[in-house]
C-alpha positions in Angstrom: -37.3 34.4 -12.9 -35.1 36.9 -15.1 -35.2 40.1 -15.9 -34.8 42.2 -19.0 -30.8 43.3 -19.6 -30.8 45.9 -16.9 -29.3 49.5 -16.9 -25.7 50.1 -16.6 -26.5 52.3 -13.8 -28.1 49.3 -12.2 -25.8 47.3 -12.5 -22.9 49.4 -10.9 -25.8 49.6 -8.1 -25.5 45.7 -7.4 -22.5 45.4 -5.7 -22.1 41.9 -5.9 -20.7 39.6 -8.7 -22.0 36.2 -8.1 -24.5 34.8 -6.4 -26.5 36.0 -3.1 -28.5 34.2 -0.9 -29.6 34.9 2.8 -30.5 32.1 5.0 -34.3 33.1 5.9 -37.0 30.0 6.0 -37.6 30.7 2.4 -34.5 31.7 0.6 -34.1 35.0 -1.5 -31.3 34.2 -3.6 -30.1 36.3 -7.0 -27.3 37.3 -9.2 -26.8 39.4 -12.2 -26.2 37.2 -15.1 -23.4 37.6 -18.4 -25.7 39.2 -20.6 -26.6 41.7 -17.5 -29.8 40.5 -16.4 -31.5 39.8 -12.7 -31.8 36.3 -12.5 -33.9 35.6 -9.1 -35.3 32.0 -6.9 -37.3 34.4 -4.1 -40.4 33.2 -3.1 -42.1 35.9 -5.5 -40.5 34.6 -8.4 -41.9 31.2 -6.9 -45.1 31.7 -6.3 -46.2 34.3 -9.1 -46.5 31.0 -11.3 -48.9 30.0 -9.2 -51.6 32.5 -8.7 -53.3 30.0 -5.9 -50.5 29.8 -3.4 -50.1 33.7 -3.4 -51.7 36.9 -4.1 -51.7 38.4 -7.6 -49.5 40.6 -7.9 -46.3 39.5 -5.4 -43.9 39.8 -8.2 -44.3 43.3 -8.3 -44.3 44.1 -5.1 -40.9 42.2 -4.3 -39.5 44.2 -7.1 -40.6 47.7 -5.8 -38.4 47.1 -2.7 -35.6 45.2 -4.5 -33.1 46.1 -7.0 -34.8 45.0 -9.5 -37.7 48.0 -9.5 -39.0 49.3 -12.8 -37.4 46.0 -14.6 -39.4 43.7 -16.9 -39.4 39.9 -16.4 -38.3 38.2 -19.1 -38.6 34.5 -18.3 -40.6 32.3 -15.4 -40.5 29.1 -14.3 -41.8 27.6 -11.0 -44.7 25.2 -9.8 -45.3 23.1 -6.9 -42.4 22.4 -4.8 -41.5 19.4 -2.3 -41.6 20.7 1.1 -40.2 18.8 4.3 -41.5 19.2 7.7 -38.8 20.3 9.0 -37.5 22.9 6.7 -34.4 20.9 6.0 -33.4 18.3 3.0 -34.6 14.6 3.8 -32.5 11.7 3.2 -32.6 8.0 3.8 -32.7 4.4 1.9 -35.7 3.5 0.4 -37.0 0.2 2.6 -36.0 -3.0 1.0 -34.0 -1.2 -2.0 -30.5 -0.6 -3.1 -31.1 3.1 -3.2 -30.6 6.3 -1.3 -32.4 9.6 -1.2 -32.8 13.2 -0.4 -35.6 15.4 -0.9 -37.3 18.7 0.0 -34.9 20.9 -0.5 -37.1 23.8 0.9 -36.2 26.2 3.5 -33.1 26.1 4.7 -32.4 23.2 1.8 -30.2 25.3 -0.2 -27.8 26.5 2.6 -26.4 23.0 3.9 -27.1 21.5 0.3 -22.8 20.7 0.5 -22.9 19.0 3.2 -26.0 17.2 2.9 -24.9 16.1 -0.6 -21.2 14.7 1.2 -23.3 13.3 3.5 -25.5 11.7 1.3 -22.6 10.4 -0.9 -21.3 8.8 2.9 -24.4 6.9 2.8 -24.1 5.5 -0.6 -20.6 4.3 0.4 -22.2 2.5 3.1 -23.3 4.8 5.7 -21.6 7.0 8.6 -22.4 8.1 11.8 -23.4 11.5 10.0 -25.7 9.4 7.2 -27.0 7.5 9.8 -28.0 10.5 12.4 -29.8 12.5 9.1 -31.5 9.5 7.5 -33.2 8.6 11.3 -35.1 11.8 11.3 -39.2 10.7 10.7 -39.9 11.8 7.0 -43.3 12.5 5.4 -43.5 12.1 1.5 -43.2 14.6 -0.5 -44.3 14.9 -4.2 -40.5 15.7 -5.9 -37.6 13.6 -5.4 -34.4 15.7 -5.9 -31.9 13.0 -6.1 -31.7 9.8 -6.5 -28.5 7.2 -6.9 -28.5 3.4 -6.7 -25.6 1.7 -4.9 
């Protein structure tokens, strides 16, 4: 999601310059963009595309306790999402195939996304301890795959 060009009294509010991102279950991450606008990947700006997964209305109501209050969105994009069982990006080698993967970057996903993607690169170069340890965790399937590389 993104805002309208916000205030210059707004900005000087946001103390930051970059990117923010806690590291709750479901991420709230934002930063104020070049041309001065509130570019957001909380689970409002999420899930306000699709009315059947939340409320009406969460959009607004994230914004009345964020910084963002009183602002106008100017752009949305969002839709299903693949969600692993464990909160954490899945990676592994497809059975009988030259080719690694990772998916489900929900969660906690975006945190260890570095080192999952090292990792993942380990595994393409033909494994490690690490590549091995991640890719034994039981995976369900999930409807979006994130990355995929042949080696």
């Amino acid at each position: 999601m993104s805002t309208e060009p916000l205030s210059d009294e707004l900005i000087e509010r946001i103390s930051l310059r970059g990117a923010f991102s806690d590291i709750r279950p479901v991420i709230n991450y934002y930063r104020v963009t070049r041309k001065t606008a509130c570019c957001s990947a909380a689970p409002p700006a999420l899930w306000s595309i699709r009315r059947t997964i939340s409320p009406p209305g969460t959009a607004p109501c994230w914004r009345r306790s964020s910084l963002s209050q009183g602002c106008e969105d100017r752009f949305r994009r969002g839709g299903p999402m693949a969600c692993s069982a464990n909160l954490f990006p899945q990676i592994g080698t497809l059975r009988d195939h030259n080719n690694v993967f990772t998916s489900g970057y929900s969660g906690f996903g975006v945190t260890p996304s570095h080192i999952v993607c090292k990792i993942l690169a380990e595994g393409i170069n033909g494994g490690s301890d690490r590549y091995r340890l991640l890719s034994s965790i039981p995976t369900r399937p999930s409807t979006v795959v994130t990355v995929c590389a042949c080696y």
